[in-house]
C-alpha positions as CSV (number, residue, x, y, z in Angstrom):
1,X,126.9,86.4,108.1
2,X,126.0,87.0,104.8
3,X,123.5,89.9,104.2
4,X,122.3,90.7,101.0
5,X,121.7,94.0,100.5
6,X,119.9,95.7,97.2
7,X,118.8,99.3,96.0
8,X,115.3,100.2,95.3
9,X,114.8,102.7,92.7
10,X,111.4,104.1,90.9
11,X,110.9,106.6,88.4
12,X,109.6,109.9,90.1
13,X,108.5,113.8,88.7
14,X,107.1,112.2,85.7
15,X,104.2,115.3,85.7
16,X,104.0,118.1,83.7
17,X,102.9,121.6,84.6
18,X,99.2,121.1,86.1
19,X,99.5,117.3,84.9
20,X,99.8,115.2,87.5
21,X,101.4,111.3,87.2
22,X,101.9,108.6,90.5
23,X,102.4,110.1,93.6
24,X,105.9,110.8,94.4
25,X,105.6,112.0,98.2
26,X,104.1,108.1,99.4
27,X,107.3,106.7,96.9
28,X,109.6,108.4,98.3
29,X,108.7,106.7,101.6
30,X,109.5,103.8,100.3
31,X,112.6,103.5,98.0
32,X,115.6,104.6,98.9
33,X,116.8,106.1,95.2
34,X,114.5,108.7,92.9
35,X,114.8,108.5,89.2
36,X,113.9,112.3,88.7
37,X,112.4,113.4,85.6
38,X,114.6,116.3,83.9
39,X,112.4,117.8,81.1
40,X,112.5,115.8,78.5
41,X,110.0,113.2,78.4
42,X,108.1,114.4,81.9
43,X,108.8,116.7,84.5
44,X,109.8,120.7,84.8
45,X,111.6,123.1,87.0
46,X,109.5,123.6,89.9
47,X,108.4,119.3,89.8
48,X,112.3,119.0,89.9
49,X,112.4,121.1,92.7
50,X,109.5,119.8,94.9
51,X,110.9,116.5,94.3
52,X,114.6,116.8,94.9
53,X,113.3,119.1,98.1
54,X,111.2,115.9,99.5
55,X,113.8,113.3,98.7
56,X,116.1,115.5,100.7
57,X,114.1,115.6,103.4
58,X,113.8,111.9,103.4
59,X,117.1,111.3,102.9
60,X,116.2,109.2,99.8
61,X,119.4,109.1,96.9
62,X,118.6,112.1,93.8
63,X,119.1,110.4,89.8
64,X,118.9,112.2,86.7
65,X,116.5,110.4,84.9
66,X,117.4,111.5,81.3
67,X,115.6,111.0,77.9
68,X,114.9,111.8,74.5
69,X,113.1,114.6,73.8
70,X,110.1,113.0,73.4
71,X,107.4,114.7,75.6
72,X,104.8,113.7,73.7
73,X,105.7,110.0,73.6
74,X,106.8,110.0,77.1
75,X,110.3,109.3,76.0
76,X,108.9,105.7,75.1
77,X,109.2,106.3,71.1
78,X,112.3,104.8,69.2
79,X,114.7,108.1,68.0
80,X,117.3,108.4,65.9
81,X,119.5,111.3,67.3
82,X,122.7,112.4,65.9
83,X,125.8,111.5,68.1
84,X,126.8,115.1,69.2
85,X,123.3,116.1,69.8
86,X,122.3,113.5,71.8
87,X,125.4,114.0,74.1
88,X,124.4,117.3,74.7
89,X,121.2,116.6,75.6
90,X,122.3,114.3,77.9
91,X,124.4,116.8,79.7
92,X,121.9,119.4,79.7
93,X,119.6,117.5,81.4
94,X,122.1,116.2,83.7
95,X,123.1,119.9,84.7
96,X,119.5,121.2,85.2
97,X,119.0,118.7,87.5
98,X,122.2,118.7,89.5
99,X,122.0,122.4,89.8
100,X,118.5,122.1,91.1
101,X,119.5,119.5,93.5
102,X,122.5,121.3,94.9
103,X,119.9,124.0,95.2
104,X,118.4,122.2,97.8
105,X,121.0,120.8,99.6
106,X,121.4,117.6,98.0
107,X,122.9,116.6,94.8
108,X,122.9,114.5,91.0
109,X,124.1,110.6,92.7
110,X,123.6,108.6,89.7
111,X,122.4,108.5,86.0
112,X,118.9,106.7,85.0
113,X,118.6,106.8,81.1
114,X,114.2,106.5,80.4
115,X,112.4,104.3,78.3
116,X,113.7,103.9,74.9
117,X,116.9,105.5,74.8
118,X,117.6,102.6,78.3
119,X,116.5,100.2,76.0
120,X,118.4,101.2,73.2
121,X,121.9,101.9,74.9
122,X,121.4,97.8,75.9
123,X,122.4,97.1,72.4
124,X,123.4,99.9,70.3
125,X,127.0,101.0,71.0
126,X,126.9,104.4,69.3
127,X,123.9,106.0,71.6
128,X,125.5,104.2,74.1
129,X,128.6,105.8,73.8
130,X,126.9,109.4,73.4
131,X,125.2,108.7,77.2
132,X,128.3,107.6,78.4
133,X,130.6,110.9,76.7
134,X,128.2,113.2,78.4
135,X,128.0,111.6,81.4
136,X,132.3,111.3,81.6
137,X,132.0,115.2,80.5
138,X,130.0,116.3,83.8
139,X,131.4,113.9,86.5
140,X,132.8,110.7,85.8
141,X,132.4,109.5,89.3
142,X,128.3,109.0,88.4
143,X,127.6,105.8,87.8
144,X,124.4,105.0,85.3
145,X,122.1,102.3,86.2
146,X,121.1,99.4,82.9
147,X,120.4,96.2,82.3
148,X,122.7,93.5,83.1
149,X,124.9,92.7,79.5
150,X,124.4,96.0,78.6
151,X,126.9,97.2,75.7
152,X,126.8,100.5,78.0
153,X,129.1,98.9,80.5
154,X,131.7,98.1,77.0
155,X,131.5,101.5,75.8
156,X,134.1,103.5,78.0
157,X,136.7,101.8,80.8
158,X,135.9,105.2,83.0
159,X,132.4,104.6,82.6
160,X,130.8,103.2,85.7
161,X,127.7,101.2,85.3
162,X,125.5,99.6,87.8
163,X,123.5,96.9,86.8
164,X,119.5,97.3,88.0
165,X,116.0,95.0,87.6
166,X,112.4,95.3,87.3
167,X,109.8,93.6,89.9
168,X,107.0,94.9,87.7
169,X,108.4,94.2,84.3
170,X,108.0,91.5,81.7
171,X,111.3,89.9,80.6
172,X,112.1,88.4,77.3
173,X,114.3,84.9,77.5
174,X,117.5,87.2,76.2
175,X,117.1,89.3,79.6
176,X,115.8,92.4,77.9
177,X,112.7,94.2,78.8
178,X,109.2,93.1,77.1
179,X,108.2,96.3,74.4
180,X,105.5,98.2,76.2
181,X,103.0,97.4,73.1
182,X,102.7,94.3,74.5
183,X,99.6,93.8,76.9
184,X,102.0,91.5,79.2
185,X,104.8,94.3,79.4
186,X,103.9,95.4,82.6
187,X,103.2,93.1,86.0
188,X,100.5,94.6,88.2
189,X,99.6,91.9,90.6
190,X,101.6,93.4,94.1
191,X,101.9,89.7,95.6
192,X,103.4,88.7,92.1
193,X,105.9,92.2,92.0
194,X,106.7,91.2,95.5
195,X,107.8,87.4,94.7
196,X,110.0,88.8,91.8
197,X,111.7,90.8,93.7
198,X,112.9,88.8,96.2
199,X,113.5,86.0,94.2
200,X,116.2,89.2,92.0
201,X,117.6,89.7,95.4
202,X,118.0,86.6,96.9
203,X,118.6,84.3,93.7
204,X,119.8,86.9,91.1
205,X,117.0,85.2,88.6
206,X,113.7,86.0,86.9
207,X,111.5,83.9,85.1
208,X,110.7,85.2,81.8
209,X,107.6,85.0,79.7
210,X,108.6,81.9,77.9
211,X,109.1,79.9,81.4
212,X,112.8,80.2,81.0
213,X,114.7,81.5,83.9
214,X,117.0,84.5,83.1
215,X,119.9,86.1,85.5
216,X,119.5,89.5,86.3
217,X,122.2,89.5,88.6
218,X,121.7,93.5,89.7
219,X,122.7,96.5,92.7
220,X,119.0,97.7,91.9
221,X,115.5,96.8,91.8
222,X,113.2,99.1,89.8
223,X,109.6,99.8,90.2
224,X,107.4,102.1,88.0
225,X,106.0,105.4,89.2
226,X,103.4,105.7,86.6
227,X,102.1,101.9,86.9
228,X,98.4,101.5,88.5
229,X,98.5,101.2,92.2
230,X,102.4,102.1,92.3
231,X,102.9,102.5,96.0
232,X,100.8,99.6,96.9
233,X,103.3,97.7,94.6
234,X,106.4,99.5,96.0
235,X,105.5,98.8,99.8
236,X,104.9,95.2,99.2
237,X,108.1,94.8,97.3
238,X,109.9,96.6,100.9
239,X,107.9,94.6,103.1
240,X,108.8,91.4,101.1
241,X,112.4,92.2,100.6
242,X,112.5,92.9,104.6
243,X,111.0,89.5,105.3
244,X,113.6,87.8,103.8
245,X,116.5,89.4,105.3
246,X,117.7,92.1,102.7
247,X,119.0,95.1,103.5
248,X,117.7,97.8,101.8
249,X,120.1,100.5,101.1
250,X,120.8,103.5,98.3
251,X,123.6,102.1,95.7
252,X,124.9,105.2,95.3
C-alpha cells in the first residue's frame, strides 16, 4: 500500500515578555513539529520554557527556530551579517534552546532558520554556509528544514537538509516564497490552506500566483503561528490531510 506520510510544522513562542502572539497551546494540538522562537526575532527564556514544557507533554517534535537579530523587524528585515558573526549567532541560539529543552526532558530535533535569513540561505551561498557551519559545530546529526532547490542543501555534504512547504503562503513561479510586502503574500482562507496542502502532500505541486504550477516536492508542510485565525487554519489543514489518507507524522 502506498501511504504517504508528511510533517506538519508551525512557527511557535513568537511572544515577547508580556507580548503575546498566536496561541501556541491549541497549535501544539495539532502539528506534530514546533518551530520555537530562540530570542532573536520573538521569544525569551521563560516562552522557551513554557513551550518546549507543553510540546513535551504532547509529544510534539522541539526546532530551533533561529534568526537575525532583528526583534524589532521580527526577523523579517534583509541583514547583512558578517560570516563569523552570523555563525555564532546561529549557535547561540541553537544552544539556549537545546539546553532549555533538555531541561525539560525533551530536546533541539531539527533547525528552522525564520523569515529573511530562510529566505536568504535559498539563494545566497555564503549565509548559507554560516547556518550550515554552526549548525555542523553543535550536532551534525540536525537536519534544517528549506525550501526545495535551496543552495543550503549544496553548501556542506554533512549538512542534512529537509525540504518543507507552505499551505498558507504565496509562491512565486521560481518556487520561492512571495515577499511579505505584498498584500497576496499570505493565504488566509482555511478551505483554500486546506486544498494546498493536500494537493503538497499528495501531488508534490502548488499553483503559484501566475497560474503556473510549481513542485514543492517536501517532508514538511508549514503553517504560520502569527497568521489571523492560525489554529482554525492548522486544524483544517489536519483534518484535510487525514481525509485523504496521509499520515501525519514528526520528520525528525
Amino acid at each position: 500500500m502506498d501511504l504517504r506520510t508528511i510533517d506538519l510544522n508551525a512557527d511557535l513562542g513568537e511572544g515577547f515578555g508580556a507580548w503575546q502572539l498566536g496561541d501556541d497551546t491549541a497549535l501544539l494540538s495539532v502539528v506534530t513539529s514546533a518551530n520555537v522562537a530562540c530570542g532573536f526575532h520573538a521569544g525569551d527564556p521563560l516562552i522557551m520554557r513554557t513551550v518546549c514544557r507543553a510540546a513535551q507533554a504532547r509529544g510534539v517534535t522541539v526546532g530551533a527556530q533561529v534568526s537575525y537579530r532583528d526583534l524589532a523587524g521580527f526577523g523579517r528585515r534583509a541583514m547583512d551579517v558578517p560570516f563569523e558573526e552570523l555563525a555564532a549567532e546561529i549557535l547561540y541560539q541553537l544552544a539556549a534552546l537545546d539546553g532549555i529543552a533538555r531541561s525539560c526532558g525533551t530536546r533541539v530535533s531539527y533547525v528552522k532558520p525564520h523569515g529573511a535569513l530562510y529566505n536568504r540561505i535559498v539563494h545566497d551561498r555564503e549565509q548559507a554556509m554560516a547556518v550550515a557551519e554552526a549548525v555542523l559545530a553543535y550536532d551534525a546529526s540536525l537536519p534544517v528544514l528549506t525550501l526545495p532547490g535551496s543552495v543550503l542543501a549544496e553548501v556542506h555534504d554533512d549538512l542534512q537538509t529537509v525540504a518543507e512547504c507552505y499551505a498558507d503562503r504565496a509562491y512565486t513561479p521560481e518556487g520561492t516564497l512571495v515577499s511579505r510586502r505584498s498584500p497576496v503574500a499570505v493565504v488566509r482562507d482555511p478551505e483554500k490552506v486546506a486544498e494546498r496542502a493536500v494537493r503538497m502532500a499528495v501531488s508534490g505541486e502548488v499553483e503559484a500566483i501566475d497560474g503556473t504550477v510549481v513542485p514543492v516536492s517536501a517532508r514538511s508542510i508549514c503553517v504560520h503561528g502569527d497568521t489571523p485565525g492560525a489554529v482554525e487554519l492548522a486544524r483544517s489543514v489536519r483534518r484535510a490531510l487525514s481525509d485523504a489518507g496521509v499520515q501525519i507524522i514528526p520528520f525528525a
